[in-house]
N, C-alpha and C positions, 0 to 999 in steps of 0.2 A: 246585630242585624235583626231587623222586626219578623217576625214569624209572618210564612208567606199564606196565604188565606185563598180561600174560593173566588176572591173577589180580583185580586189579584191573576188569576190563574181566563177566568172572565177578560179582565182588560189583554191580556196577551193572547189570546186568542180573537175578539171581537165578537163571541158566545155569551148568550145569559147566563147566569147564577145557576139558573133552575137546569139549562143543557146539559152547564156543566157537573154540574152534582149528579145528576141522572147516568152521564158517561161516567163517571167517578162509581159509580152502585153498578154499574153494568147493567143498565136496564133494559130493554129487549125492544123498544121502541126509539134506543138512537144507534144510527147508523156506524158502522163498523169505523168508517171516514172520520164519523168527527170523534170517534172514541178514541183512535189513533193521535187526531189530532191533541186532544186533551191531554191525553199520557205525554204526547211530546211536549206541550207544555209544561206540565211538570216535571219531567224531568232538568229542564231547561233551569227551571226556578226554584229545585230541591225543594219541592211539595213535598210532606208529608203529611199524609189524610189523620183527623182527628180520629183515633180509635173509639171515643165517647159521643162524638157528634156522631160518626156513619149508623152508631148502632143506635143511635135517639130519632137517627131519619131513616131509619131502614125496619128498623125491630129486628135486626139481625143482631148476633152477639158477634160476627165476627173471629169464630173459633172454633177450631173440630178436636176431637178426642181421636187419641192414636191408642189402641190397647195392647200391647205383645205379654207375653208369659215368657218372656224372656231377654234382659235387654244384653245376654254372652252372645243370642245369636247373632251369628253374623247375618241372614237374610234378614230377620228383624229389625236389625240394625240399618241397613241397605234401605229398607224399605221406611224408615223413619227419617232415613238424609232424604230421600227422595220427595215424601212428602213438605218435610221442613224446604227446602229448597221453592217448592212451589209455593208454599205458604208465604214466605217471604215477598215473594213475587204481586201476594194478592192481596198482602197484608192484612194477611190473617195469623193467630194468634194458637199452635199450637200444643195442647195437653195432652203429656204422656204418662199412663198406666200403667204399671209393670204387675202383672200377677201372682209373679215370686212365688215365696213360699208358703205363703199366709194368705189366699185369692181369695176366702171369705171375708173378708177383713178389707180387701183390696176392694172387690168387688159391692160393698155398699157405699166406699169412699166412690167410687168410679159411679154409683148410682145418684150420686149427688152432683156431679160436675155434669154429666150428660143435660140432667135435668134443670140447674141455674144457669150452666155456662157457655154450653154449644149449640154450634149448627148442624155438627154432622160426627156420625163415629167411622170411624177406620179400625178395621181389623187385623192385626198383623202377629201369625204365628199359630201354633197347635191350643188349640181348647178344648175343653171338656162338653159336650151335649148341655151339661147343666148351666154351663157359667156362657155359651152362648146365648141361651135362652133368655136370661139374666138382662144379658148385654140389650139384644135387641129387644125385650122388654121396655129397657130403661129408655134406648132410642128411640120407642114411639113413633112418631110420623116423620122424624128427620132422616136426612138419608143416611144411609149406610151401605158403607162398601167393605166384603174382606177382600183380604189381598192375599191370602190361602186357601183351599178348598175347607170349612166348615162343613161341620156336622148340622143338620137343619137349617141352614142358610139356603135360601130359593132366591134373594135379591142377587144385588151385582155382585161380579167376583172377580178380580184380577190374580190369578196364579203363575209362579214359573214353570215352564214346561218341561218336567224332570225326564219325561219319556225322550226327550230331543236332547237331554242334558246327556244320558247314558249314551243316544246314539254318536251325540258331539265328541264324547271323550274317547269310546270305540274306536271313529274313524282316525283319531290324532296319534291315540296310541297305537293303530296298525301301522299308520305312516310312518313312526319312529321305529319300527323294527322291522322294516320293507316286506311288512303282509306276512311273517311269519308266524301267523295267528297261534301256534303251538308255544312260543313262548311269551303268550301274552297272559298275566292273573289280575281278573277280577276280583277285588277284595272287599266285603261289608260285613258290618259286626251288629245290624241292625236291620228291625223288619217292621215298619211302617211302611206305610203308603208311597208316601215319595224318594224311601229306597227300594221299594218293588219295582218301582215306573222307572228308576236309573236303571234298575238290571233289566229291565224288559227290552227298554232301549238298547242297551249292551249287546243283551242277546241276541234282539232283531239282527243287526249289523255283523255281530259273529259270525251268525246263519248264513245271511245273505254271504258272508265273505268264505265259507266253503268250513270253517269252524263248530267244536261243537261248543255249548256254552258251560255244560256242565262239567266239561273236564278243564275248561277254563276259568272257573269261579270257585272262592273260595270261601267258606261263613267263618267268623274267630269271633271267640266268644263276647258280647260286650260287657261296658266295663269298663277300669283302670287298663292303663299300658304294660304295670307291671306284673298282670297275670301272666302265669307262665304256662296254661295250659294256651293262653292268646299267642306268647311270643315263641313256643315252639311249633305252633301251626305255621304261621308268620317266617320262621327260619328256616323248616323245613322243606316251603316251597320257592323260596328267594334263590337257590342257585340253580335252579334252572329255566329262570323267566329272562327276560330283559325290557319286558313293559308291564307297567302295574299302573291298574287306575284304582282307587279307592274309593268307597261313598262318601267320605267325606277328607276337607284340609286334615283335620286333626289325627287321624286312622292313617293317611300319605306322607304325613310328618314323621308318624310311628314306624312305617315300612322307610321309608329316608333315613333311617337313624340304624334300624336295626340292618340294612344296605350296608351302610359305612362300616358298621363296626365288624360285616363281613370281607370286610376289603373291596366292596364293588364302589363306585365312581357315577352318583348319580347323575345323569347329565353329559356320561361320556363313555360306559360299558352298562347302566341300565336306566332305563327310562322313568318315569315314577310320577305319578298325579294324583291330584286330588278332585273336589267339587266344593263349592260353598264359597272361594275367594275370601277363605277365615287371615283375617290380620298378621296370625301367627304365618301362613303360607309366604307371604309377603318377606318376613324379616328370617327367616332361616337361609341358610346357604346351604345349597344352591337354591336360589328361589326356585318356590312350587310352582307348577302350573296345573292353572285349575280349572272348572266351569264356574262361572257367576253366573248366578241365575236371576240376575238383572232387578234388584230389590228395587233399585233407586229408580228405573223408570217405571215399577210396580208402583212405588210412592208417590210419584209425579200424575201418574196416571189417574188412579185411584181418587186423589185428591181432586183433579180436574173434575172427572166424574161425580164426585160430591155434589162439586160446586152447581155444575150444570143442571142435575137433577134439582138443587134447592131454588136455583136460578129460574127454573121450570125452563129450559130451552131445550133438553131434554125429553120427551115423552117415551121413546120406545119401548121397549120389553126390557126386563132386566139383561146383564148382559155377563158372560159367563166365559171371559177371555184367558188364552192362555199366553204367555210371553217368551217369547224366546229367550236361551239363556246364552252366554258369550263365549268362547274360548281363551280363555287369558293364558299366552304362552307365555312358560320363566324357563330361566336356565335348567332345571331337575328334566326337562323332556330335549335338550337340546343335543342329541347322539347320532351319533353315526354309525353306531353298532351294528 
C-alpha cells in the first residue's frame, strides 16, 4: 500500500496543502473546525506525519526531555506514562534521564540532548539545588515544566497534593474503624516535605475528628525492613490499633506482613494502607489500598502545558498547580471490624 501523503489527506478533505499542514503544526491561525476536520482525515487514512519533514517545516525537533532521579519511583514512573501517553497522541518523540547514581555523568549527557534534540524539559522527581540549576541552565529559552516542587524553580509546576493525600487516607481509614480515632496509627519512617504535608493532612482530619495526633502517630526508624529497633516499634503498637495508614506502599507492605505474622487478618480484624500506588501494593494479598497521587495526569498535563507555552497560545504567569491525589480501594481496608 503506497504511503499516504499530505496530498492525499488535501484531496479527502477538499483543503489546500498549505491548510492542511498548518492544521497538522497546530498553528494558531486555523480554526479549531477545520483542525478537527484534518485529524479526522487522518485518522480515516492512517496518516502518519513525517517526523523529518514537520521538524524541516516547523524548526521544531519535535521532542521533550523527561529528567527523574529515579526511575523505582513509582510517582516518577506515573508521571512519565502520563506524559508518554500524551506524547503519543502529539507525536512527539520522548527522552528519558534517569540521574541515578552517577547524576554528574548523567547530567552533562542530559546537557547535550536538551541542547541538539528538544523542544521542551520535564521535571520529574526530588533534585538537588545544584543539578536543578544545571537543568534549567541547559533548557535555556525552551519551556519547562516540573511536575514536583523544585528547589529554585519560579516557572510552571504541576505537583501532587500530599496535604489532601494525608487528609484522603485520614477520612478512609476513620471510616473503616467507625470513627474510633483511638485505634487508628499513623506510621512514617521519613521526614521530607512531602511526608510532612501527609501527616499535616493526617492531622488536620484527626483534629477536626475530636483526636489527638500525636498519640496517634508513630516515627520507626528509616532504612531496611529488617531493622529490629524498626520492627519492634512496629509490633509493639500493632495490637492495639485496627487502622494503619502509612507514608508510604512499601512501609504498608511491611506493617501487612508483620499483621499476619501476628495472627491479625488484614482486611477483616485490621485495616492497613499505604500512599504512592507502588506496583508492589497491587500484587500482595490482600491488596493494598493506597492514595495515588495521580502521576499520570501530572504527565499528561505537564506535557500539554509545554506544548502550549512553545506553541505561544499560552501567555499567562507561570502556573503553580496542585493535583489532586485518588483513593484506590483494595481488599487490606475492606473490614468490618
Amino acid at each position: 500500500m503506497a504511503k499516504v501523503t499530505i496530498e492525499d489527506i488535501s484531496r479527502q478533505t477538499g483543503l489546500s496543502r498549505g491548510t492542511v499542514s498548518r492544521a497538522l503544526n497546530d498553528r494558531p491561525d486555523i480554526s479549531e473546525l477545520t483542525k478537527q476536520r484534518v485529524l479526522e482525515a487522518c485518522r480515516e487514512l492512517k496518516y502518519v506525519p513525517s517526523h523529518a519533514a514537520r521538524s524541516l517545516a516547523t524548526g521544531r525537533r519535535y521532542a521533550v526531555a523527561v529528567v527523574v532521579d529515579d526511575l523505582h519511583c513509582a510517582l516518577s514512573c506515573g508521571i512519565l506514562r502520563g506524559v508518554m501517553s500524551r506524547a503519543r497522541s502529539e507525536h512527539y518523540v520522548v527522552h528519558v534521564s534517569e540521574l541515578g547514581a552517577d547524576p554528574e555523568n548523567a547530567l552533562d549527557h542530559l546537557a547535550a540532548i536538551i541542547n541538539e534534540r528538544v523542544d521542551g524539559v520535564l521535571l520529574a522527581g526530588t533534585f538537588s539545588r545544584e543539578a536543578v540549576q544545571r537543568i534549567t541552565t541547559a533548557a535555556g529559552e525552551r519551556p519547562f515544566v516540573a511536575c514536583t516542587p523544585l528547589p529554585g524553580v519560579i516557572g510552571d509546576t504541576l505537583a501532587p497534593d500530599h496535604v489532601e493525600a494525608g487528609r484522603l487516607a485520614a477520612r478512609h481509614i476513620f471510616q473503616c474503624v467507625r470513627n474510633d480515632i483511638s485505634a487508628v496509627l499513623y506510621v512514617y519512617d521519613e521526614d521530607g516535605a512531602a511526608a510532612a504535608q501527609q501527616r499535616m493532612g493526617f492531622d488536620e482530619v484527626c483534629r477536626m475528628a475530636g483526636g489527638t495526633p500525636e498519640a496517634s502517630t508513630l516515627q520507626v526508624s528509616p532504612g531496611a525492613g529488617g531493622d529490629p529497633r524498626r520492627l519492634e516499634a512496629l509490633r509493639s503498637r500493632l495490637p492495639a490499633v485496627r487502622g494503619v495508614v502509612a507514608s508510604s506502599d512499601l512501609l504498608a507492605v511491611e506493617v501487612l506482613v508483620l499483621a499476619m505474622q501476628a495472627g491479625r487478618e488484614p482486611g477483616r480484624d485490621i485495616a492497613i494502607m499505604g500512599q504512592g500506588n507502588d506496583v508492589l501494593g497491587r500484587r500482595i494479598v490482600p491488596a493494598l489500598t493506597t492514595i495515588d497521587f495521580s502521576g499520570e495526569e501530572i504527565g499528561r498535563r505537564a506535557l500539554d502545558l509545554a506544548l502550549q507555552r512553545l506553541a505561544k497560545t499560552r501567555h499567562d504567569a507561570a502556573q503553580q498547580v496542585l493535583v489532586p491525589p485518588l483513593l484506590v480501594e483494595r481488599a487490606s481496608t475492606r473490614t468490618h471490624a
